[in-house]
N, C-alpha and C positions, 0 to 999 in steps of 0.2 A: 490468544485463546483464553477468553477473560469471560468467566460464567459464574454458577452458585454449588456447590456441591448438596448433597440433601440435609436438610438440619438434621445437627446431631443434640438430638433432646436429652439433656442431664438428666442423670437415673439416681436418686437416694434410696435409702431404707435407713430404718433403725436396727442396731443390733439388739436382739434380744436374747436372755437366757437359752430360750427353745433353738434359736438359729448355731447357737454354739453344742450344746448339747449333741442337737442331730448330728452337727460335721466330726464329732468325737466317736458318734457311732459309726459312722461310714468310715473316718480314718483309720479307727485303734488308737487314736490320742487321746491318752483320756489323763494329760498331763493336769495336775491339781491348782495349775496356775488358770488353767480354762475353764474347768470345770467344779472346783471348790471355794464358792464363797468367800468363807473364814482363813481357808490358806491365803486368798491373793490377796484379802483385805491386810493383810503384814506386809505382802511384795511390794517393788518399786512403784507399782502405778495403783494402790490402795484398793485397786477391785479388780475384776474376774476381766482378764483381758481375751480378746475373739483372735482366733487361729487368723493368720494374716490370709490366708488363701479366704476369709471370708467376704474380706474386703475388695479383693480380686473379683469373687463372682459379682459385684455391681457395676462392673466393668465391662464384664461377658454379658451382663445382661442387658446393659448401655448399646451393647456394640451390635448383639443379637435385634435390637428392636432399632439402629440404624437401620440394618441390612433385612428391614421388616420380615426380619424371619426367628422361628423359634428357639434355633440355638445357633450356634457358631458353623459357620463350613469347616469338612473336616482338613481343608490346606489352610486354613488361619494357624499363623503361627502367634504367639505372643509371648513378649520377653518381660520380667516382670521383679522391679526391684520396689521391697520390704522400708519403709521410709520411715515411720513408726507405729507406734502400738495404736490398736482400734479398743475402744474399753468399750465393756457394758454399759448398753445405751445411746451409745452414740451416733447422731446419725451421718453417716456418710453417701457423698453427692461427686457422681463419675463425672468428667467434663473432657471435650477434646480441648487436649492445648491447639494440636495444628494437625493437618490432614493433605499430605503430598503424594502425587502418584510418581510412579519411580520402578523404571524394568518389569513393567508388567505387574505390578502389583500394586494396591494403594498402602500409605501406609500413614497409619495413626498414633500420636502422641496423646496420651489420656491420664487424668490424674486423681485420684479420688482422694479427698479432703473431708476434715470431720467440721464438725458444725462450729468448732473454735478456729476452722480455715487453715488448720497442719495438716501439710499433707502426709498420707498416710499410705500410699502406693503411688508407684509410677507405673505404668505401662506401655510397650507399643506393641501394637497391631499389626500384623503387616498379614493383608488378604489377596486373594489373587482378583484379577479387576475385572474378571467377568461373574463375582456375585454381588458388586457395590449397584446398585438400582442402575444411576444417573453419574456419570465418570464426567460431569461437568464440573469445575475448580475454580476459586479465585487465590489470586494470590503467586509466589514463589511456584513453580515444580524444579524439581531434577531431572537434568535433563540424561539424554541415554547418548550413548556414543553414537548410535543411530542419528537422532537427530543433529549432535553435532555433526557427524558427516556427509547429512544432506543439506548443509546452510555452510560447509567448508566452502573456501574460496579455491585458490589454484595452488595455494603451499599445503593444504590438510588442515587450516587455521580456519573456523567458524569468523563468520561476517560479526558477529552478535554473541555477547553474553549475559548471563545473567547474573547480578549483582546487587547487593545492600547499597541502597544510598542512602545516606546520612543529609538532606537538604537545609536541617537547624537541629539544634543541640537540643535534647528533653531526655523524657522520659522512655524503655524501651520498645516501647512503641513506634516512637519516630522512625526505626530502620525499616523502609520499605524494600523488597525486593523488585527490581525492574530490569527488560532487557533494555541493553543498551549497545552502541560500539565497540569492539574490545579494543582498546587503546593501542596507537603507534608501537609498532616495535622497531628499535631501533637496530645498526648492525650487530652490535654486540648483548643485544635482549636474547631471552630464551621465553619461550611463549608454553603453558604449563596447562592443561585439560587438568583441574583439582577434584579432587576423590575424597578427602577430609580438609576441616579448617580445627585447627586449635583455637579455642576463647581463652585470652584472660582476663584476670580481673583491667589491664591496662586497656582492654577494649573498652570497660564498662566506663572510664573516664577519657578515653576519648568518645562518645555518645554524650558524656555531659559536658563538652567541653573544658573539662578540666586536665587534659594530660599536654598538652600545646598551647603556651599562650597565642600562639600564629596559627593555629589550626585551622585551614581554609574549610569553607564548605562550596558546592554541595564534594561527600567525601563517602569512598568504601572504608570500613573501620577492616581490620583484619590482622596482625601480624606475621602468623606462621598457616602454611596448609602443606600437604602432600598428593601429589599424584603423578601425571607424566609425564613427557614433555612433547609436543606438538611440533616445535620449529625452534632453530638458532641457529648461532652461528656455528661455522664447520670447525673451531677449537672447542666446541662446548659440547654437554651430553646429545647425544644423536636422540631422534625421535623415539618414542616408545620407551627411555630407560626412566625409572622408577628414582620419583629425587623430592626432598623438601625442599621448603624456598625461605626464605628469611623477606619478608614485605615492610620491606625496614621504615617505610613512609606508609606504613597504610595497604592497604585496597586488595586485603586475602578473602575480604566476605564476598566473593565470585568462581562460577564454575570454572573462570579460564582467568590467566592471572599474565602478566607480561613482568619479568623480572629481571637485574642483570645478570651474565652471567654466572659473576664472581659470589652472586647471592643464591644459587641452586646449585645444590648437593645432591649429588645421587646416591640412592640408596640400596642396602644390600637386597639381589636379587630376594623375592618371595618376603620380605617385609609388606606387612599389615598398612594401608594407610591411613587408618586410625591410630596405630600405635606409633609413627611416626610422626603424626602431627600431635598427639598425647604427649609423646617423650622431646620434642626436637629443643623448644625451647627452655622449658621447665627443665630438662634432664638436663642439656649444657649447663646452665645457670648452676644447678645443684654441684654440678660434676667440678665446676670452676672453681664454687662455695668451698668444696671440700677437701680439696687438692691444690688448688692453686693460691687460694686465697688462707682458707682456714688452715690450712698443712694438717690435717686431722692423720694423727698415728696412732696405732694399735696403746689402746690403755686410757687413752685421753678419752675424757667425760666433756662431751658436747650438749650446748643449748639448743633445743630445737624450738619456737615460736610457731604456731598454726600448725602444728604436724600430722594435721590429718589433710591438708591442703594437696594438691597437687606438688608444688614444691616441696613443700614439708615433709610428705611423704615418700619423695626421692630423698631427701637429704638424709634422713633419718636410717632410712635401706642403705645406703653408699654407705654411712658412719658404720653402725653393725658390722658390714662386710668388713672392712679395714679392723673389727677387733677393737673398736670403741665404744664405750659405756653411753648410753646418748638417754638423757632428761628431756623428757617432751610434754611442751607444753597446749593445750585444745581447750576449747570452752566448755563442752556440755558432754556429757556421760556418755551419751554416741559418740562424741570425736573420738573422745579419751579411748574407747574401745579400738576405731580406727587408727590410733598413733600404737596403742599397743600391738595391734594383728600388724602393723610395718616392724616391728621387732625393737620399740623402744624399751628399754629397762625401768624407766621411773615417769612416770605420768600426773603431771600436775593442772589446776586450773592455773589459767595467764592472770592473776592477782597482783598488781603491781605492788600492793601494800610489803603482801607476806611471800615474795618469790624470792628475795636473798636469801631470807632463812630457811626456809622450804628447799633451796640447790642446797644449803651449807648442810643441811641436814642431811639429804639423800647424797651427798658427799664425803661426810665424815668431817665436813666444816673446813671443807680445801675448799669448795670452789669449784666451776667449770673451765676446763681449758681453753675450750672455745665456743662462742655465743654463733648461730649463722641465722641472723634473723630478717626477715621479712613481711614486720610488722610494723616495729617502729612505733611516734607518740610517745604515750607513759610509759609499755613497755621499755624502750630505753633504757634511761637509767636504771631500774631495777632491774633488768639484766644483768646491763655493767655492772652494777655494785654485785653479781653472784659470781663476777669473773675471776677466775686464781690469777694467781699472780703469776706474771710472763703470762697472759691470757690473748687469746684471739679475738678481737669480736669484730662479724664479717656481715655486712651490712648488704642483703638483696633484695630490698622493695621499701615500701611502707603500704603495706593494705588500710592501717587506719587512718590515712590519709590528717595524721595527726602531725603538727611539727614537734621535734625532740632536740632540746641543746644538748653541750656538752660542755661541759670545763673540763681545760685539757690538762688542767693543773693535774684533775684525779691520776691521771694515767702513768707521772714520772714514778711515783713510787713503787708502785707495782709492776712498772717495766709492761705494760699491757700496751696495744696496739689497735686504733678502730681499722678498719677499713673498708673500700665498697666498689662498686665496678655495675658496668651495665656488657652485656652481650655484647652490642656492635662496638662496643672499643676496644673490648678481646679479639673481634676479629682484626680491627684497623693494623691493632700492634704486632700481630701474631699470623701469617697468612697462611699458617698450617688450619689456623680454626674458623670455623668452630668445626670443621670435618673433621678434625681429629675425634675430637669430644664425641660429636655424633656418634661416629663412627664405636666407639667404645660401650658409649651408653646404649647402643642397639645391640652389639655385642654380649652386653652382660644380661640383657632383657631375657636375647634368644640361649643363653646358658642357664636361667632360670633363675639368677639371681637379681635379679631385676622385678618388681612386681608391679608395676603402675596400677593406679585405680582410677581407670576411663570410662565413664559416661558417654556413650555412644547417644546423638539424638538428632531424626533429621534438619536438617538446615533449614526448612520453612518454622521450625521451633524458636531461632535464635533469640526474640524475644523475648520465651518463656526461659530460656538459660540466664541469659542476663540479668533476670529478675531473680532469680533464685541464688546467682553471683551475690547480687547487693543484699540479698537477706540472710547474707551467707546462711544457707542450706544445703551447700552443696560442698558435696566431699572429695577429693579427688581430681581430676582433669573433664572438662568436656571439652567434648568433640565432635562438630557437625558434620554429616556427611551426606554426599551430594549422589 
């Protein structure tokens, strides 16, 4: 079912004085940052910044002349995250990132960008499908369980899925969605109908070929998703129960996934499948970081690297709970805000120059006890060199894709320790995990102590995610959902 949806024509305007003005009088905001000149020429962004709901309405009006009508129908929902400040003057231009129909309704990824190309709203649309003109599509859809179970075979298992293929390594572009075969399944496979895919940054290098030197193509990129299981073996979870999967080689960017059994976990009844595929990998990892590996105890001052990341900002929450002091480190005045609302203590920028003296300072010139970083390159050593003595420093990624030595000489006098670990070698040694782990880290979610910060965005999107991965823009976890 391979058509054209109706073009969706980019909507801009300029903000002007008048346009802010009027929405002060309709709201009762008549905060001095919007509406005073000479106050906001002192603020952070040097002039009169526009209520963000203004930037929204170029969205609504984007969406309203899709649907060649005057305003929005009143079952348009739209969910609507604040990305930065719109100034005086600026002009801003709505665009669909993607447009997928899904249970009855179509739904829209849209971004509005200012004329320096930051974006400054995201939004999605989700309309009911009999006000879009022309419900013709190219591209990826979601599929409904409806249709999966009219293209089932004779086990409840679809002939056909649809899937990311990876056919040559580029740009994120290259990932086309196509239906295809659903692969073999073996006696001991468990066959999984997927409801979210977790992204991370290790997807964005396997698309560029750089996470496998042996990296075959053509290839599904994907590591973790959640949803429910379709068919297995009669020692494994029965049909219908609710389980993540570990896609230890690949191939989670599909509505149906074939996995072994030892690699799906089930999960606690009425768990979110966004938040299970948000939390499954990222939250282990953290959980391991913190406990297993960093031994982090109530008093000890921890280094946090990227902490407003999806990892970073489990590590940082986990640290806190336990009654630890935790320094986090973010790039830009948003993140820093993002590592503080996870409940870091001390917040610095990632300066390799001036970050020993910057911990010894916000230490009292001890030192951190433990480093859990997931950066790596130059951070490194200036880390290590903020580490106290008998210090931890626990090694889970390199997002800079930098290389970092070490002399190991530094480490006999201080009695300090590097060390590092990947997920699937935790499980190899350990065959309680990583369901233990899960099972904990869902646990503390549904008690409230747990806060993930998940980006929900439909799966015909996952190009426009990826892209926002490598510009790092994006805060917190995404998560596709089908």
């Amino acid at each position: 079912m391979t058509a054209a949806w109706p073009p969706f024509v980019p909507v801009a305007r300029t903000v002007t004085q008048e346009d802010i003005d009027d929405y002060a009088a309709r709201s009762g905001d008549f905060n001095p940052l919007h509406v005073d000149p000479a106050y906001a020429a002192a603020g952070p962004f040097g002039t009169v910044v526009a209520h963000g709901p203004i930037g929204l309405q170029t969205c609504f009006a984007a969406l309203a002349g899709w649907l060649g009508a005057g305003e929005l129908p009143a079952r348009a929902e739209v969910d609507v995250a604040y990305r930065g400040p719109v100034r005086l003057g600026d002009t801003v231009t709505c665009r669909a990132v993607s447009i997928v129909a899904h249970a009855g309704r179509v739904v829209l990824t849209l971004t509005v960008e200012n004329q320096r190309g930051e974006e400054v709203v995201q939004a999605l649309a989700s309309l009911p499908r009999a006000v879009v003109p022309t419900l013709r599509r190219s591209g990826h859809h979601a599929r409904s369980a409806a249709t999966m179970s009219a293209s089932a075979g004779r086990d409840g298992v679809p002939a056909t899925r649809s899937a990311v293929r990876l056919a040559a390594f580029g740009p994120p572009d290259a990932m086309r969605w196509t239906e295809e075969p659903i692969p073999a399944a073996g006696p001991d496979d468990v066959v999984v109908a997927v409801a979210a895919i977790g992204v991370n940054f290790a997807d964005t290098m396997v698309r560029r070929g750089e996470y496998r030197r042996d990296q075959p193509l053509a290839f599904t990129p994907g590591f973790e998703v959640a949803g429910h299981v379709l068919a297995g073996p009669a020692t494994g979870p029965p049909p219908g129960t609710p389980v993540a999967v570990f896609c230890e080689h690949g191939g989670g960017y599909a509505d149906v996934v074939v996995a072994p059994a030892d690699r799906v976990y089930p999960l606690p009844p009425g768990t979110e499948p966004t938040v299970a595929a948000g939390l499954f990998l990222q939250g282990t990892t953290a959980l391991y970081a913190v406990h297993r590996y960093g031994r982090v105890r109530a008093g000890d001052t921890v280094l946090v690297p990227a902490a407003s990341g999806g990892l970073g900002g489990l590590v940082v929450q986990l640290c806190v709970a336990l009654g630890a002091h935790v320094v986090a480190l973010a790039s830009t005045p948003a993140k820093r805000e993002v590592a503080r609302a996870h409940g870091a203590h001390v917040v610095l920028p990632p300066d390799p120059d001036g970050l020993p003296a910057a911990v010894r300072e916000a230490t009292g010139g001890r030192g951190c006890d433990v480093v859990i970083d997931g950066v790596g390159g130059p951070l490194f050593p200036a880390a290590l060199r903020a580490l106290a003595m008998n210090g931890r420093y626990v090694v889970v990624g390199s997002a800079s894709q930098a290389p970092a030595s070490l002399d190991a000489r530094v480490l006999m006098p201080r009695g300090q320790t590097v060390s590092g670990f990947v997920v699937a070698r935790v499980m190899e040694e350990d065959p309680a995990e990583p369901q233990a782990a899960l099972d904990e880290i869902l646990a503390l979610h549904a008690a409230g102590a747990l806060r993930p910060s998940i980006t929900v965005v439909p799966a015909a999107a996952v190009a426009d995610v990826h892209r926002r991965i490598e510009a790092r823009t994006l805060t917190g976890k995404a998560v596709l959902t089908l």
